[in-house]
C-alpha positions in Angstrom: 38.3 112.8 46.4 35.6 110.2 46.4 36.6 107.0 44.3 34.3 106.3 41.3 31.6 103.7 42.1 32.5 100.4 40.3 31.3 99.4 36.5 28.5 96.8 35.9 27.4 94.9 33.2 24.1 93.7 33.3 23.4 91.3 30.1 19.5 90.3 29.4 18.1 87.7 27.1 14.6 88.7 26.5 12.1 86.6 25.0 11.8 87.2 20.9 8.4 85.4 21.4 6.7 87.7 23.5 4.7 91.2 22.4 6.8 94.1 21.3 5.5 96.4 24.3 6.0 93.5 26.8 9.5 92.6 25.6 10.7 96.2 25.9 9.1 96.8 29.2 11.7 95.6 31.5 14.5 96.8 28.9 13.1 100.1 29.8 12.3 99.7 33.8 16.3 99.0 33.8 17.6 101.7 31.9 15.1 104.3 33.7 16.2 102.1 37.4 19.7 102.9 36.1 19.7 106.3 35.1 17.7 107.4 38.7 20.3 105.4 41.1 23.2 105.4 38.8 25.2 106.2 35.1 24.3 104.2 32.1 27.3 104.1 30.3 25.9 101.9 27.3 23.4 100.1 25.8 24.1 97.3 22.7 21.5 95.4 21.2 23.5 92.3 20.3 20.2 91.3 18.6 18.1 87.9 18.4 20.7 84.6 18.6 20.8 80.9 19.2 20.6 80.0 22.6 23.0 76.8 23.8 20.3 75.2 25.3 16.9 75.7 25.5 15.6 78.1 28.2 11.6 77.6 28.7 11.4 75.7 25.5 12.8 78.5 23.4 15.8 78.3 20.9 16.6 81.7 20.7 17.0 84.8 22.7 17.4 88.9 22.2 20.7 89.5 23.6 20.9 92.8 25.2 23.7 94.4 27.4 23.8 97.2 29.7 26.5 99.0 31.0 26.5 101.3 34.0 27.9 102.6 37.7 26.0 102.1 40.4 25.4 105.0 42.6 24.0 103.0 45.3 24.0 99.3 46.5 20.5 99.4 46.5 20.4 99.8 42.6 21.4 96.1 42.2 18.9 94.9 44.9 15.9 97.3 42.8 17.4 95.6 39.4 17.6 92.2 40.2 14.2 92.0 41.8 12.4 93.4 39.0 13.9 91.8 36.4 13.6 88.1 38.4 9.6 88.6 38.2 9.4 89.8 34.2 7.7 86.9 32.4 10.0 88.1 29.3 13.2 88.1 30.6 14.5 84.3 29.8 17.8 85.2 31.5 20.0 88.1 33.4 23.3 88.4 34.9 24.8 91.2 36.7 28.3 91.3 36.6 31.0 93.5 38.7 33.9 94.5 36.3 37.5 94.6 37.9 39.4 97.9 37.2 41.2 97.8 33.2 38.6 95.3 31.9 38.5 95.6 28.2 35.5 97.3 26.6 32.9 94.6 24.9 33.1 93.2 21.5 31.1 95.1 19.2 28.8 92.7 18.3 26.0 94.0 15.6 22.5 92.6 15.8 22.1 91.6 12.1 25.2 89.3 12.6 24.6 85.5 12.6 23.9 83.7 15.6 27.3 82.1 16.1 27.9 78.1 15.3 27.9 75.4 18.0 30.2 72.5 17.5 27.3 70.6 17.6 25.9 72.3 14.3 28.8 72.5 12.4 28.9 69.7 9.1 31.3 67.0 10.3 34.8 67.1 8.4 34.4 65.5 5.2 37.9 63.0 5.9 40.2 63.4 2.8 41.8 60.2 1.3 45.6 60.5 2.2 47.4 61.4 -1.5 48.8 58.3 -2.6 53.1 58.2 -2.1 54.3 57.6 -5.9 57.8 56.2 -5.5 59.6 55.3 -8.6 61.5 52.4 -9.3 65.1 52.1 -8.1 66.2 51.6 -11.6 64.4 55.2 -12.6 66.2 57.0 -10.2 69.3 58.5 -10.8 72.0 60.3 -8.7 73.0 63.2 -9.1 76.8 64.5 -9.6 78.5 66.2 -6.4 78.0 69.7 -6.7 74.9 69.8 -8.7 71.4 71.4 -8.1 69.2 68.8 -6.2 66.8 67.1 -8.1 68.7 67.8 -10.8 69.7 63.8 -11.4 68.0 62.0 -14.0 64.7 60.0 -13.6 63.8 58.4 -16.8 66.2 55.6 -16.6 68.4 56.9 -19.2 72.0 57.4 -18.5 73.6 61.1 -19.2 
């Protein structure tokens, strides 16, 4: 019994910038590279987000993973070739999953780009609450056996 060829995850930030046909082009050259050599097991559009630094001088980038077996070695070597020369690929990485690797998050594309620590508002600091004490006179103990706090605070004797 042969044993299944390994799963792949090939994750692509496109630039938003660039045409519609252009930007889809090597989206497309993948999935067709894919299904001809391999099994394309899924494709999320994780949509346009913030980038953590910028990649030639853009801010954001579409997010877009693939998932897949390769049927043959060569499949990588066709992939990462083409999509190395695509003007409107900003970046790629294809990734080998180990065997039991959880699936990926579903992540819609009209969610929000997430927050940087570096964007967040800096924590307004709140002033400690002042510690009221009373006077020693005002407090009272309370008998043995009673509830606490139950002693009296006024300054009157019971």
């Amino acid at each position: 019994m042969p044993a299944q060829s390994p799963t792949y995850d090939l994750v692509m930030l496109l630039d938003p910038d660039a045409e519609e046909p252009a930007r889809t082009r090597p989206l497309s050259e993948a999935q067709a590279a894919i299904e001809a050599n391999g099994e394309l097991l899924r494709h999320d559009e994780w949509g346009d987000r913030a980038l953590t630094y910028p990649i030639r001088r853009r801010a954001t980038g579409e997010y877009h993973l693939l998932q897949f077996h390769a049927g043959t070695p060569e499949l990588l070597q066709t992939l990462d070739r083409s999509l190395r020369i695509a003007d409107e690929v900003l970046r790629f990485r294809i990734i080998k999953l180990r065997p039991g690797t959880p699936d990926p998050p579903e992540m819609r594309a009209s969610a929000p780009p997430p927050r940087r620590a570096a964007d967040a508002p800096a924590p307004q600091a709140e002033p400690e609450p002042a510690q009221e004490s009373a006077p020693a006179e005002q407090v009272a103990e309370a008998e043995p056996g009673a509830e606490p706090g139950a002693g009296v605070a006024d300054g009157s004797q019971a």
